[in-house]
LOTILUM-274814 format. One record per residue (C-alpha): residue in three letters; x, y, z. Coordinates in steps of 0.001 Angstrom, whole numbers, padded with zeros to 6 digits, always signed. Layout:
BEGIN
ALAXYZ/...
% end
This chain:
BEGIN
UNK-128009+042294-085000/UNK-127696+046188-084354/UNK-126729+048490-087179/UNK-122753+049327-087991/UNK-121569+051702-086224/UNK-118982+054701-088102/UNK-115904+052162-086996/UNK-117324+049221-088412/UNK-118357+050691-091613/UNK-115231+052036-092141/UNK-113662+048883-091237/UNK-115868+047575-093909/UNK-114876+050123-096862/UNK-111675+051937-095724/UNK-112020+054255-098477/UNK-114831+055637-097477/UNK-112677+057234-094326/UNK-111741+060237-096559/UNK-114962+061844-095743/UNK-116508+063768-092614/UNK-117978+061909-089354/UNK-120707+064125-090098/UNK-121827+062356-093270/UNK-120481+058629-092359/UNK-123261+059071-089143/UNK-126067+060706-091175/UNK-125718+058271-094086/UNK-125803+055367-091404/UNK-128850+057262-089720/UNK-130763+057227-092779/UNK-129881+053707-093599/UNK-131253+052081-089910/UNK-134145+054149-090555/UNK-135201+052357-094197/UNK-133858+049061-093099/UNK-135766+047668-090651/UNK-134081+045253-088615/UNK-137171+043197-087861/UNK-137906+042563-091973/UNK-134080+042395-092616/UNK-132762+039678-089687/UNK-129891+038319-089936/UNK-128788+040968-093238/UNK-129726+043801-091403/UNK-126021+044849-090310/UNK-124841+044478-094150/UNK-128572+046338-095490/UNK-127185+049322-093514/UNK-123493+049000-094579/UNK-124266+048746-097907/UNK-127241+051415-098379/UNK-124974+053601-095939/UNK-121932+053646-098337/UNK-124982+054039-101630/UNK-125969+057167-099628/UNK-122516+058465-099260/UNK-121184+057963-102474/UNK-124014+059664-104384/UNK-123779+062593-101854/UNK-120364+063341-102821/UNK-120962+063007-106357/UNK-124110+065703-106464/UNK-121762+067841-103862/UNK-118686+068136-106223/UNK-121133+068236-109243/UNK-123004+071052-107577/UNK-119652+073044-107176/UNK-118715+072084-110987/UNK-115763+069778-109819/UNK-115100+066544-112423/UNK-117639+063977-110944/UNK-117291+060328-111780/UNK-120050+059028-114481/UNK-122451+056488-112952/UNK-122744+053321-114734/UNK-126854+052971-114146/UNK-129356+054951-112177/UNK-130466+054513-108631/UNK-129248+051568-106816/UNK-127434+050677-110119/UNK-124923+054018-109935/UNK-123069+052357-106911/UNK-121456+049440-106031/UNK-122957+049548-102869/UNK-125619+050174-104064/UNK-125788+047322-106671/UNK-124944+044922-103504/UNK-127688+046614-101286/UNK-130417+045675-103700/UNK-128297+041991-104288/UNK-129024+041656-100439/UNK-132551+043054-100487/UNK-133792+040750-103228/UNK-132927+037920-100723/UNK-135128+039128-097908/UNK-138442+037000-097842/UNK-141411+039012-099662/UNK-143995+039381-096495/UNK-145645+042743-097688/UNK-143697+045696-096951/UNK-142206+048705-098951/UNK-138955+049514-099812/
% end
């Protein structure tokens, strides 16, 4: 299954349509790049969703932190400080453990 495109990830989290193309298509470039579809299979398209919309939210919090705007306060650290994030690693702990990194 290929990787989400910008329309389908938005279709998928709507509220993430507040912010530029620019970032939706680098966040989802970044994400295909660390999920590989061969180790992910049939969770590949959600891997990318979900690590996509991780990527995304923590660049807008260090952005508006970084220009001293009110920043919402993570609940955990990494993976943890998202939803997405939380649901990325949910779906990475179900991929079968054949050796590689993540």
């Amino acid at each position: 299954m290929a990787a989400p495109t910008q329309a389908e990830l938005l279709e998928l989290f709507p509220e993430l349509a507040i912010h530029p193309t620019a970032v939706l298509d680098g966040a989802l470039a970044t994400a295909g790049r660390q999920c590989s579809e061969e180790a992910w299979g049939a969770s590949h398209f959600d891997g990318v969703a979900y690590l996509a919309a991780h990527l995304i939210t923590l660049r807008v919090r260090q952005v508006g932190a970084s220009v001293n705007q009110r920043t919402a306060d993570p609940s955990g650290e990494g993976y943890a400080s998202t939803y997405y994030g939380q649901q990325y690693r949910a779906l990475l702990a179900t991929l079968p453990s054949i050796g590689f990194v993540v």
